[in-house]
C-alpha positions in Angstrom: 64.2 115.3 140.4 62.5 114.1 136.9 64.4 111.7 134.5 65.7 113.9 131.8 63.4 113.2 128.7 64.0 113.0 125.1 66.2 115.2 123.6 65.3 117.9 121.0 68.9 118.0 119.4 70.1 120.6 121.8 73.6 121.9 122.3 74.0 119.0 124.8 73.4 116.6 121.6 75.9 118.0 118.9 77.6 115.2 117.2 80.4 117.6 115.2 83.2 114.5 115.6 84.7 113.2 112.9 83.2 110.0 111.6 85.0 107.5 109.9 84.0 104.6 107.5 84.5 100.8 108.0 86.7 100.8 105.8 88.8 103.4 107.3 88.7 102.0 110.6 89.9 98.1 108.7 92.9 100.1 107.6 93.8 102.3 111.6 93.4 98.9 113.1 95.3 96.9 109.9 99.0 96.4 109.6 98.8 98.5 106.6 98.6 101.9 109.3 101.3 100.1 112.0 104.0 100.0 108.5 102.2 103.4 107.5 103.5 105.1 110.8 106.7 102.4 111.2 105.2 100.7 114.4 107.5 98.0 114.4 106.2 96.5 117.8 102.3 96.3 116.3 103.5 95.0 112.8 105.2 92.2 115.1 102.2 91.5 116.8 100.3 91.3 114.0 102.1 88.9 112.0 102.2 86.7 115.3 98.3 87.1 115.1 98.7 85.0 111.6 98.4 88.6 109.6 99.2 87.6 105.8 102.4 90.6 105.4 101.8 91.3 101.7 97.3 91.4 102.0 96.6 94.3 100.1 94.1 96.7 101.7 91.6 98.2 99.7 93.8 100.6 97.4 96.0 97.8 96.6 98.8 98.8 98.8 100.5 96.4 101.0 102.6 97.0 104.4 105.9 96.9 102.9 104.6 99.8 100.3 103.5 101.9 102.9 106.4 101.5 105.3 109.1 101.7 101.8 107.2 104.6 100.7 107.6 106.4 104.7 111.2 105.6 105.3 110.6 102.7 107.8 113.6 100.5 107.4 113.4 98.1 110.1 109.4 97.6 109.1 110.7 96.8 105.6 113.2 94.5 106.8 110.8 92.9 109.2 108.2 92.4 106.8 110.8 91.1 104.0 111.8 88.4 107.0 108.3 87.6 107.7 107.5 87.0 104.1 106.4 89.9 102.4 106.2 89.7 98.4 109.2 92.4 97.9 107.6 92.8 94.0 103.8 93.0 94.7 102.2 95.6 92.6 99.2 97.9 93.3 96.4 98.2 90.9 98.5 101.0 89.2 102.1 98.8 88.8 103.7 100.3 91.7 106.1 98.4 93.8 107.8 99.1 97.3 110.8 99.8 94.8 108.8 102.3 92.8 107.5 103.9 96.1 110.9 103.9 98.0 112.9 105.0 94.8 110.4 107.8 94.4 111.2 109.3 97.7 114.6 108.9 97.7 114.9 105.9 100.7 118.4 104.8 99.5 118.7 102.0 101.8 115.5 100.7 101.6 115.6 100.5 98.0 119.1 98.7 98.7 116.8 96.1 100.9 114.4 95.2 98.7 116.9 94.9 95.7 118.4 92.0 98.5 115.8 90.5 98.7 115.1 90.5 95.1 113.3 92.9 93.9 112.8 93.6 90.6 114.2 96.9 89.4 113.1 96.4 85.8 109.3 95.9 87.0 107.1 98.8 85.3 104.3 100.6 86.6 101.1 101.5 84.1 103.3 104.5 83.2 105.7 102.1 81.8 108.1 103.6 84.1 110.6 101.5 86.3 111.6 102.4 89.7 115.0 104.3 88.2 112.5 106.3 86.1 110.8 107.3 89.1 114.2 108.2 91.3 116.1 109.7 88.3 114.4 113.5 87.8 115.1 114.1 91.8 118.2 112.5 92.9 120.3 111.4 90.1 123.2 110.5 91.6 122.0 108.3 94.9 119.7 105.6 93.9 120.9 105.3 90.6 124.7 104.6 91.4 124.0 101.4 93.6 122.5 99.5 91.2 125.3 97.4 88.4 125.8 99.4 85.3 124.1 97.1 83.1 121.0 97.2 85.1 120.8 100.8 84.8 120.9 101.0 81.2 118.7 98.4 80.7 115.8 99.7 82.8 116.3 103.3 82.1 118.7 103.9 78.9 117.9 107.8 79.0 118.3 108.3 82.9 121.1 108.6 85.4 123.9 109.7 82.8 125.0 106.2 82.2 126.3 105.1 78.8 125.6 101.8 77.6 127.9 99.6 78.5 
């Protein structure tokens, strides 16, 4: 039997698969896609690996934004233990506040404020993270943070009266 020869691009030669850049595959194999899908176990072995918790990949986001933003509460806690800047800001202002306030992660948003986050931080909408959490859920991030905080940040939201 003859070697096979060169192929003419032939149904045995259809390259249909998806492709992805090298920066796409930075991001799968960074611990920016571990906090993204709350893979606790390969966020830990990252970090071990001398990871830097709060490097921003190439949108600006960082792990705890990602895993804030997707509900991952023992990857926020993990990577507020290991380090991670609780207040970093994308290119557009946003914080893991702003992203876990937005989608209504109650806890979460209680963590980072532990660990000091700033709630009166403003994105380049000029909108802190009670501006982002008020129009949805009125009553459950706003009510956990001190009175005074809440009018401060955001006099017009939540219902509060100044104090």
């Amino acid at each position: 039997m003859a070697a096979p020869g060169p192929c003419a691009g032939g149904p045995c030669c259809s390259r249909s698969g998806a492709r992805q850049t090298l920066d796409e595959m930075d991001f799968e194999r960074g611990i920016w896609s571990a906090a993204l899908n709350g893979d606790l176990g390969r966020v830990k072995d990252l970090i071990q690996k001398a990871v830097d918790p709060s490097q921003p990949d190439l949108a600006g986001y960082t792990a705890l934004h990602y895993a804030s933003r997707n509900g991952h509460y023992a990857v926020c806690q993990f990577l507020l233990e290991s380090g991670a800047k609780c207040d970093a800001q994308t290119r557009g202002g946003a914080t893991a506040l702003h992203r876990a306030s937005y989608c209504g992660h109650t806890e979460i948003a209680r963590l980072l404020l532990s660990h000091g986050s700033n709630p009166r931080l403003v994105d380049d909408d000029g909108m802190t993270s009670l501006h982002k959490v008020c129009p949805l859920r009125p009553s459950s991030t706003c009510s956990m943070l001190p009175r005074r905080v809440t009018w401060i940040s955001a006099p017009f939201c939540c219902n509060t009266a100044q104090p």
